[in-house]
C-alpha atoms as one frame of an Amber mdcrd trajectory, in Angstrom:
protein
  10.077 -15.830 -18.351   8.870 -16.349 -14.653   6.374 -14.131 -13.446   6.917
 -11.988 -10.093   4.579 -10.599  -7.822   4.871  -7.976  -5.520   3.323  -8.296
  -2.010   3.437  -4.713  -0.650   2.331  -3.958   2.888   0.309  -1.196   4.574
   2.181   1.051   7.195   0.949   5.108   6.556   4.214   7.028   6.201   6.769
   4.036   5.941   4.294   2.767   3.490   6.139   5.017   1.014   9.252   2.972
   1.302   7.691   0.589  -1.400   8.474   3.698  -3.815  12.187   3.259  -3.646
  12.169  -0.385  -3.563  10.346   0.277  -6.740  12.411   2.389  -7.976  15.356
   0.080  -7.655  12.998  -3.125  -9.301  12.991  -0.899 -12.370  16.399   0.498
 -12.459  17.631  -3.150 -12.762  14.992  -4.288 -14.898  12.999  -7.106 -12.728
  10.268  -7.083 -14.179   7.247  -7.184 -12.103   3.686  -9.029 -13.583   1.648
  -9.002 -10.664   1.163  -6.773  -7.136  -1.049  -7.396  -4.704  -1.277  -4.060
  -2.123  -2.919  -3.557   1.525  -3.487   0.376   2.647  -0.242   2.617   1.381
   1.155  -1.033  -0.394  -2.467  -0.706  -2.677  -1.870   3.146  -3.200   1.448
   3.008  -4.343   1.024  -0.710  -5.773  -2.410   0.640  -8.000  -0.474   3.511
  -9.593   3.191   1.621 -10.772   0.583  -0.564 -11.790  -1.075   1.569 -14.385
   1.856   2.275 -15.568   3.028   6.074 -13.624   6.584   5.472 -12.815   7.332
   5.560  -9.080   9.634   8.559  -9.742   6.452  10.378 -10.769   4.712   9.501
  -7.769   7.680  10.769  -5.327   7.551  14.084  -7.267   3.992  14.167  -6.704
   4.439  13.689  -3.045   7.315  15.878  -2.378   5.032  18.608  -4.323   1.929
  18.323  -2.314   1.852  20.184   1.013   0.265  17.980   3.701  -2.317  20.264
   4.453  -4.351  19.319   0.910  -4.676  15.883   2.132  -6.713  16.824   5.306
 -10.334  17.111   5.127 -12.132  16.563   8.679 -15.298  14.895   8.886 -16.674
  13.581  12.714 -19.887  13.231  10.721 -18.767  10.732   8.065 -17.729   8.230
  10.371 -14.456   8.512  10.252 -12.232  11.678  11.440 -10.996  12.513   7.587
 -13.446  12.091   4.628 -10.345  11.454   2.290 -12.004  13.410  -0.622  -9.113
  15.773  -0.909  -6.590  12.534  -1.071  -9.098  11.499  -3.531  -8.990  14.410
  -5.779  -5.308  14.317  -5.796  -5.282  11.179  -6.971  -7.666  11.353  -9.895
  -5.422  14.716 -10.881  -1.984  12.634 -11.053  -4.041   9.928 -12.981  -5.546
  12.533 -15.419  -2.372  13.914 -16.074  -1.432  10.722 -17.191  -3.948  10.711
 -19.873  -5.667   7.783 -17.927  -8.749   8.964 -15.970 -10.643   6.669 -13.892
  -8.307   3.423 -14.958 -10.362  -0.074 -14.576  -8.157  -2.451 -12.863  -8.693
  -4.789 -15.537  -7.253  -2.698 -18.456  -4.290  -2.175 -16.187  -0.928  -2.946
 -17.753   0.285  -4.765 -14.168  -1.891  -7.061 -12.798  -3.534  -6.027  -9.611
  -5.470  -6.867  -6.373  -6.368  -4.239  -3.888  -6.926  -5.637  -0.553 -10.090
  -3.756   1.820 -12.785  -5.484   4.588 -16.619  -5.254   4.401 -17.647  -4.379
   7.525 -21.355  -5.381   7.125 -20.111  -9.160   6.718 -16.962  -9.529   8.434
 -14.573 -10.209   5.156 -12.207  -9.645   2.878 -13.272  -8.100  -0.173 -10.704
  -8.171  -3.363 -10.714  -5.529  -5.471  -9.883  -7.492  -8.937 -12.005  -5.539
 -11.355 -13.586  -2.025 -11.508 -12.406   1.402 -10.640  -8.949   1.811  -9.785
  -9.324   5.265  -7.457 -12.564   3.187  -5.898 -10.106   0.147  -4.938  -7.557
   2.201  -3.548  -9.644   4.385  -1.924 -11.411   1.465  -0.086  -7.864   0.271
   1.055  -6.646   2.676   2.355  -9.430   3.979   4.760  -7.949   2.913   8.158
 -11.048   2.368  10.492 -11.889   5.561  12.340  -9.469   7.485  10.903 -10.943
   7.681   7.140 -14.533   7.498   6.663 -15.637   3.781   4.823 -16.256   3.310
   1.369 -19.660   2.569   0.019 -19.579   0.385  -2.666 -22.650  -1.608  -4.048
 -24.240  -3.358  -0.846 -20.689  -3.028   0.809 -19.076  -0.354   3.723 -15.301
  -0.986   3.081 -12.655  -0.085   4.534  -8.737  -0.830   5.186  -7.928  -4.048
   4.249  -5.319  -4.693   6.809  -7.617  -5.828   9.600  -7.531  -8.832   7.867
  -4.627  -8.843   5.376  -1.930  -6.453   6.149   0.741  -8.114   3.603  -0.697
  -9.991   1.020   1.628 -12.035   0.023  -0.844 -15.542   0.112  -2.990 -13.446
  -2.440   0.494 -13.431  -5.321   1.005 -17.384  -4.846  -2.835 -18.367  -4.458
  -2.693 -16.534  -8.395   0.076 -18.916  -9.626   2.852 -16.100  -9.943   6.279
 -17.854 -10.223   8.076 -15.904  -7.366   6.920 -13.830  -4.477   8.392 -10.599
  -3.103   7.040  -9.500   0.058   7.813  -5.737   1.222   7.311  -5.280   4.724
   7.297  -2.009   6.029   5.522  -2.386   9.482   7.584  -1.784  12.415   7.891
  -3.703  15.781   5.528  -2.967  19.297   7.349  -0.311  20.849   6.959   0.694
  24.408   5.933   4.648  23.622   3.226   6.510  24.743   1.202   7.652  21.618
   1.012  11.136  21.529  -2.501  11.661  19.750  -5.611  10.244  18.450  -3.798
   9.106  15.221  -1.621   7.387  16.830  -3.778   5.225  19.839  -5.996   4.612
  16.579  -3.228   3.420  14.628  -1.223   1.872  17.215  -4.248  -0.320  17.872
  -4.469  -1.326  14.416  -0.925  -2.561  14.011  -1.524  -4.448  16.929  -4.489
  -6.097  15.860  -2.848  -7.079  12.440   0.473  -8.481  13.761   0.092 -12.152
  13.675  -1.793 -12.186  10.094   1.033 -10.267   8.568   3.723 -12.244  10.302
   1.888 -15.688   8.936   1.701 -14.507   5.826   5.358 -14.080   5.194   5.337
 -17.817   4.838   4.192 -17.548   1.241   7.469 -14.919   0.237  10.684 -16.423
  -1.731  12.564 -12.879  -0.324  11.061 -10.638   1.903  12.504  -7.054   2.310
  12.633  -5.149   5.310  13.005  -1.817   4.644  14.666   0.573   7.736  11.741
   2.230   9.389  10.557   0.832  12.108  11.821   4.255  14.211   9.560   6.108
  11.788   5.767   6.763  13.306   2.927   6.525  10.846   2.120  10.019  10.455
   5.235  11.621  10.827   5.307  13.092   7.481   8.836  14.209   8.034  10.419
  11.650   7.338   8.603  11.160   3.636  12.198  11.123   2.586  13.880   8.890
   4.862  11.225   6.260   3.962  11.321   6.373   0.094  15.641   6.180   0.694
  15.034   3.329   3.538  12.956   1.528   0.825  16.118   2.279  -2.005  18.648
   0.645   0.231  16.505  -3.049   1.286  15.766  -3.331  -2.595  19.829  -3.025
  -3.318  20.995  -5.230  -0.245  18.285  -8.049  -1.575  18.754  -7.299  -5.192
  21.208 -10.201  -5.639  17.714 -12.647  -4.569  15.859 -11.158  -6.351  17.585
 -11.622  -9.811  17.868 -15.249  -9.092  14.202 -15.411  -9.060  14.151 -15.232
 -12.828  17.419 -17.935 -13.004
């Protein structure tokens, strides 16, 4: 059987469209041996990777008010600590019966994509905790305070790698699905500090993620480019957005395996 390997993409809210297109993967029984995840693509990547359905996680979502996931913290470098995200996470994991999974005993195999700031480079996450690599990937620069990690101060991995998809053929996987979820430079004033500090960071990453489509057999697009990062309205709209480029591609994708 070939092996395929998911390249899923950072993008905050339409991040979450990598649930549906999950959710249709598994529905038709494409079997998926390797993801490789940047920001939301390593949250959502990490936990179908252990082995929680993606149904599970879009429960857990629609169940958890946005408030919980706010803690401020000037202090810590970064305007949200992300311990409450953190806690969440180890919760959903525990009630899995898995606890503080090591990526290596994962089921899936899985890279988590994040940036050392002291040196200027990517660091992989291919072994170790699971809630430590996904942490570290999804702390967008002065928006969640860095991870310490050994000698390392990590944070976001997109700076450098916002869609992994070199990362799934430089590992010898068969076929390469790349789920892009970022949307185009729009001409909008942003409204608040979340988004000039985002907006800044999709513009930095642009031309990596572009390139890196390259290494893709299908890439899907899912609808939500109208959708800004934080708008946590439209949780919904992205998971469904994410349903419908899995079933208009679906036809590629099975002739992967051919």
């Amino acid at each position: 059987m070939k092996r395929v390997g998911l390249a899923l993409g950072g993008g905050a809210v339409r991040g979450l469209a990598h649930i549906g297109v999950l959710k249709v993967l598994q529905r038709h029984q494409i079997p998926i041996h390797y993801i490789a995840g940047t920001s939301m693509g390593g949250l959502i990547g990490g936990l179908v990777a252990a082995g929680i359905a993606p149904e599970e996680i879009e429960e857990f979502i629609y169940a958890t008010p946005t408030y919980r996931l706010v803690d401020f913290a000037i202090l810590k470098r970064g305007i949200l600590a992300g311990d409450k995200i953190y806690t969440l996470l180890i919760q959903m994991l525990e009630q899995k019966g898995l606890g503080d999974v090591q990526i290596e005993d994962l089921p899936i195999t899985f890279r988590a994509v994040s940036v050392d700031l002291k040196r200027g480079q990517i660091f992989l996450f291919e072994r170790g905790s699971l809630l430590l690599a996904i942490r570290a990937t999804t702390s967008i620069p002065g928006l969640f305070a860095p991870v310490a990690y050994q000698d390392k101060v990590l944070v976001d991995g997109g700076i450098l790698n916002n869609l992994p998809a070199d990362l799934a053929r430089r590992e010898g996987v068969d076929a390469v699905v790349a789920v892009d979820v970022e949307r185009e430079h729009e001409e909008q004033e942003p409204r608040n500090i979340f988004e000039v500090l985002y907006r800044s960071y999709s513009i930095m990453t642009t031309t990596i993620r572009r390139a890196n489509l390259r290494y893709a057999d299908v890439v899907l697009r899912p609808r939500v480019g109208h959708i800004l990062a934080f708008d946590f309205s439209k949780v919904r709209e992205s998971i469904e957005a994410g349903e419908r480029a899995a079933e208009r591609k679906l036809k590629q994708v099975a002739q992967l395996l051919e």
